[in-house]
C-alpha positions as CSV (number, residue, x, y, z in Angstrom):
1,X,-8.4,12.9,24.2
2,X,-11.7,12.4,22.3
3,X,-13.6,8.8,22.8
4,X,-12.8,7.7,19.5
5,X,-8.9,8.0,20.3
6,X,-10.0,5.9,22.8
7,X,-12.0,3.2,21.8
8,X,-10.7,-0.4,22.0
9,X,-10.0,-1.5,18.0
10,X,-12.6,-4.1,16.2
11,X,-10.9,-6.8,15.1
12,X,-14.0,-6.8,12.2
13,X,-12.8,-3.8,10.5
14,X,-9.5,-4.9,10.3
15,X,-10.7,-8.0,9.2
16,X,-12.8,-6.4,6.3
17,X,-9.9,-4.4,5.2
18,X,-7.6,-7.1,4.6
19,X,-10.7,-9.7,3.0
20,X,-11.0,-6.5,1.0
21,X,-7.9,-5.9,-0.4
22,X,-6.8,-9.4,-1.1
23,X,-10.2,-10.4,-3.2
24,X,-9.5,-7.1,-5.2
25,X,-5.9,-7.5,-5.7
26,X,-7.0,-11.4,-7.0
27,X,-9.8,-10.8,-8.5
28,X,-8.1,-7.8,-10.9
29,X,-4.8,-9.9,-12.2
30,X,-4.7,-13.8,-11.1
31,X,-7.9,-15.8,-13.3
32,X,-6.4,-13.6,-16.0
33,X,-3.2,-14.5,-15.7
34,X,-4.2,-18.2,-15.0
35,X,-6.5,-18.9,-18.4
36,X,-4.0,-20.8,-20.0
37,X,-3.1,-23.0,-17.1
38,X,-4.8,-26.4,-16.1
39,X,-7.3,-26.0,-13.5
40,X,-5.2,-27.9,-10.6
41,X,-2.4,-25.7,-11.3
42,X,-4.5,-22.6,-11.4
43,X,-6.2,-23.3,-8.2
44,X,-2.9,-24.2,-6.8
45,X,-1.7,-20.4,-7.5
46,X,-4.5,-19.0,-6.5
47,X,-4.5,-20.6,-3.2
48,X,-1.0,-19.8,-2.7
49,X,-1.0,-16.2,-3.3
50,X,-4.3,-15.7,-1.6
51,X,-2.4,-17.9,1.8
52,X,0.5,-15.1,1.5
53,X,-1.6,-12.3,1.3
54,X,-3.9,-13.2,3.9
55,X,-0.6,-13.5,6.2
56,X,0.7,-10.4,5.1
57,X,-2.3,-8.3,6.1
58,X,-2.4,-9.8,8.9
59,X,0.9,-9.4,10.2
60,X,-0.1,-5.8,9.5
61,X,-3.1,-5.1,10.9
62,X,-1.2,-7.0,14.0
63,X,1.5,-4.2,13.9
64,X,-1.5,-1.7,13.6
65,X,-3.3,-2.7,16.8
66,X,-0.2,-1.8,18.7
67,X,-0.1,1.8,17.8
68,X,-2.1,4.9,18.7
69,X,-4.8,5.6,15.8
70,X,-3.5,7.8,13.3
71,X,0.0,6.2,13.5
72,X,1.4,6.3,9.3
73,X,2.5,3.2,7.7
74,X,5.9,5.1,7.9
75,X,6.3,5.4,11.8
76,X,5.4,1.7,12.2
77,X,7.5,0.3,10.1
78,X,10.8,3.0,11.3
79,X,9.6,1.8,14.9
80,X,9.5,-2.0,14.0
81,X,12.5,-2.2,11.4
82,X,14.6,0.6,11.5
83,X,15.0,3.5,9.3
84,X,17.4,1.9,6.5
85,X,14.7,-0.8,5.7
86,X,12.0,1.6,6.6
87,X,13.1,3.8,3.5
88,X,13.3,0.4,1.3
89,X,9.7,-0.6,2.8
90,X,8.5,3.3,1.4
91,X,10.0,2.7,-2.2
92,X,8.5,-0.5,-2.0
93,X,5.6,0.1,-1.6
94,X,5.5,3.4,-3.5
95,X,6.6,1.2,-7.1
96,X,4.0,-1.2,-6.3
97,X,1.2,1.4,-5.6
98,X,2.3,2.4,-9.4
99,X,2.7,-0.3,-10.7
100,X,-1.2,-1.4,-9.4
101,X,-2.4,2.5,-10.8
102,X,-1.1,1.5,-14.2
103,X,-2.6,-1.7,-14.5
104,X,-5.7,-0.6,-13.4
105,X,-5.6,2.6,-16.0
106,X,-4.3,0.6,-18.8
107,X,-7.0,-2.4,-18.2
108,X,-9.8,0.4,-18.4
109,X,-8.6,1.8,-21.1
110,X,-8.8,-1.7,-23.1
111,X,-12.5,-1.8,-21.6
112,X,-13.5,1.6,-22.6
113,X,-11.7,1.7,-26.1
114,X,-14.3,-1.3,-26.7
């Protein structure tokens, strides 16, 4: 076993992966989605989804410090949740990882059209 297999986990990356994802996965879709709201109401969403995401990631980096490194996405969730809802957890995330590649490819095609 080589000393990085070993090495206790740093709660500071997993923090920087998940302050990473959910201020890109904000910053992308929500202000313009929320231009014609009121502010309050705006700023209500906003705080919302960014409270559920930050829960989210880390319920998952939780999951993660539990498991040898290298373990996949798919082996902790089949461990955790069983293999029926691990299958709907892959397809899952699968359409949203496409759904996220075409918005990101169709906004940067408005940007470079311009």
């Amino acid at each position: 076993m080589t000393d990085q297999a070993e090495k206790k986990h740093s709660a500071f990356w997993g923090v920087m992966v998940i302050a990473g994802t959910v201020i890109g996965g904000g910053m992308f879709a929500l202000p313009v989605d929320l231009a014609g709201a009121w502010f309050f109401w705006g700023a209500f969403i906003l705080i919302i989804a960014w409270f559920s995401m930050l829960h989210s990631g880390l319920l998952l980096l939780e999951a993660n410090l539990n498991y040898p490194v290298g373990s996949s996405f798919n082996t902790i969730t089949k461990d955790l949740i069983g293999n029926t809802w691990n299958i709907i957890s892959g397809i899952t995330v699968a359409f949203v990882l496409y759904i996220l590649t075409y918005a990101y490819i169709s906004a940067n095609g408005a940007i470079i059209s311009e």
